[in-house]
matplotlib code that plots the C-alpha trace (Angstrom):
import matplotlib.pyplot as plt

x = [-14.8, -14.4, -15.5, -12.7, -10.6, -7.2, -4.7, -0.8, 1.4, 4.6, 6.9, 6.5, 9.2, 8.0, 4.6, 6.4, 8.2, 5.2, 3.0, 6.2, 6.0, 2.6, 2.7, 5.4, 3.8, 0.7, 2.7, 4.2, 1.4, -0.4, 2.9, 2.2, -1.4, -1.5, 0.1, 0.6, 0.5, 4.0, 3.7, 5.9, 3.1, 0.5, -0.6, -3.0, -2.2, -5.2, -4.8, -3.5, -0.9, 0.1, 0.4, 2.5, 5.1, 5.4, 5.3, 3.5, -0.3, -4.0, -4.1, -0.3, -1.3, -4.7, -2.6, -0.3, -3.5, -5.1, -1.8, -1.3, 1.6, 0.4, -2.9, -5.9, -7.7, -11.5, -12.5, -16.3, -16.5, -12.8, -9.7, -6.6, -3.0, -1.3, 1.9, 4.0, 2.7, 3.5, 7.1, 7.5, 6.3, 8.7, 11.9, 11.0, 10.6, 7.0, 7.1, 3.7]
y = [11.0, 14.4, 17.9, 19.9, 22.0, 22.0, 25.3, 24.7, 27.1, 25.6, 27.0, 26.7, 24.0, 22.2, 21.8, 20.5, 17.6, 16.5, 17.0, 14.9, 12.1, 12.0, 11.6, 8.7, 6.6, 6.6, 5.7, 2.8, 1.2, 1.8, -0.4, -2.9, -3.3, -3.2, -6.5, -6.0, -9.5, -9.5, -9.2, -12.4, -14.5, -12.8, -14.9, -12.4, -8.7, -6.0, -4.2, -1.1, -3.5, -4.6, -1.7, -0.1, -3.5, -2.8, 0.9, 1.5, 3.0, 1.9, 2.4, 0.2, -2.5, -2.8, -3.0, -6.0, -7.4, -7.0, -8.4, -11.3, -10.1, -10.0, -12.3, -11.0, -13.2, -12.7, -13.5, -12.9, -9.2, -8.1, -8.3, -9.8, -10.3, -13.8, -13.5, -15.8, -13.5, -10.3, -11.5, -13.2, -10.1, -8.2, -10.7, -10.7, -6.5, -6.4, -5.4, -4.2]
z = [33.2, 34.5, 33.1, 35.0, 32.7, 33.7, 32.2, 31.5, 30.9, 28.9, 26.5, 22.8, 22.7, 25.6, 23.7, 20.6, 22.7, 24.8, 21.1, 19.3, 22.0, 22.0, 17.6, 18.1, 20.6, 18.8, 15.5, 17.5, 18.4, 14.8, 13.7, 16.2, 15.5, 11.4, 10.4, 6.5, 5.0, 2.8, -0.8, -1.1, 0.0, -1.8, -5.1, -6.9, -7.3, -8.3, -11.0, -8.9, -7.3, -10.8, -12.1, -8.9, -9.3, -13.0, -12.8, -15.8, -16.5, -16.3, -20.0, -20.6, -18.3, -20.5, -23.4, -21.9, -21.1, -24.9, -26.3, -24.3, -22.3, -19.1, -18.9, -16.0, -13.6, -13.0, -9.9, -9.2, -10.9, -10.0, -12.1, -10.4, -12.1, -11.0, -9.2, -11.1, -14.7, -13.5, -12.2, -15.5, -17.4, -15.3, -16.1, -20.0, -20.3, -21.2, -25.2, -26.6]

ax = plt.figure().add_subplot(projection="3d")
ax.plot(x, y, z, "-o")
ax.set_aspect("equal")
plt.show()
């Protein structure tokens, strides 16, 4: 790799498009590498997920949890919410 410095003289706009291009190519290929796993296939939900899907608080998704309307998984030391309990929690309107 070379130490040269090289100087450009551009216009203001012509920064912003080379900068722009530059931004959406490297956004391209972050799309192309991260492969999100769909949330369809996903079985157990953390307790941020759960709470997110249900679109309630910390505090509300402890009290489903207390009350039996939404039941937590423990696996190892962390708390996961089943699929199949948080869509049926979501279908029956969660009533503390």
């Amino acid at each position: 790799m070379s130490n040269k410095k090289h100087i450009f003289q551009m216009t203001t706009e012509e920064f912003f498009e080379v900068f722009r291009k530059e931004i959406l190519s490297l956004l391209e290929k972050k799309d192309s590498i991260v492969q999100k796993k769909p949330r369809e296939d996903k079985e157990y939900f953390t307790r941020e997920e759960a709470k997110d899907l249900l679109k309630v608080s910390y505090a509300t998704l402890w009290k489903y949890n207390k009350n039996g309307v939404l039941r937590a998984t423990k696996i190892g030391s962390r708390v996961y919410y089943k699929r199949k309990d948080i869509d049926d929690a979501m279908e029956g309107g969660c009533n503390v």
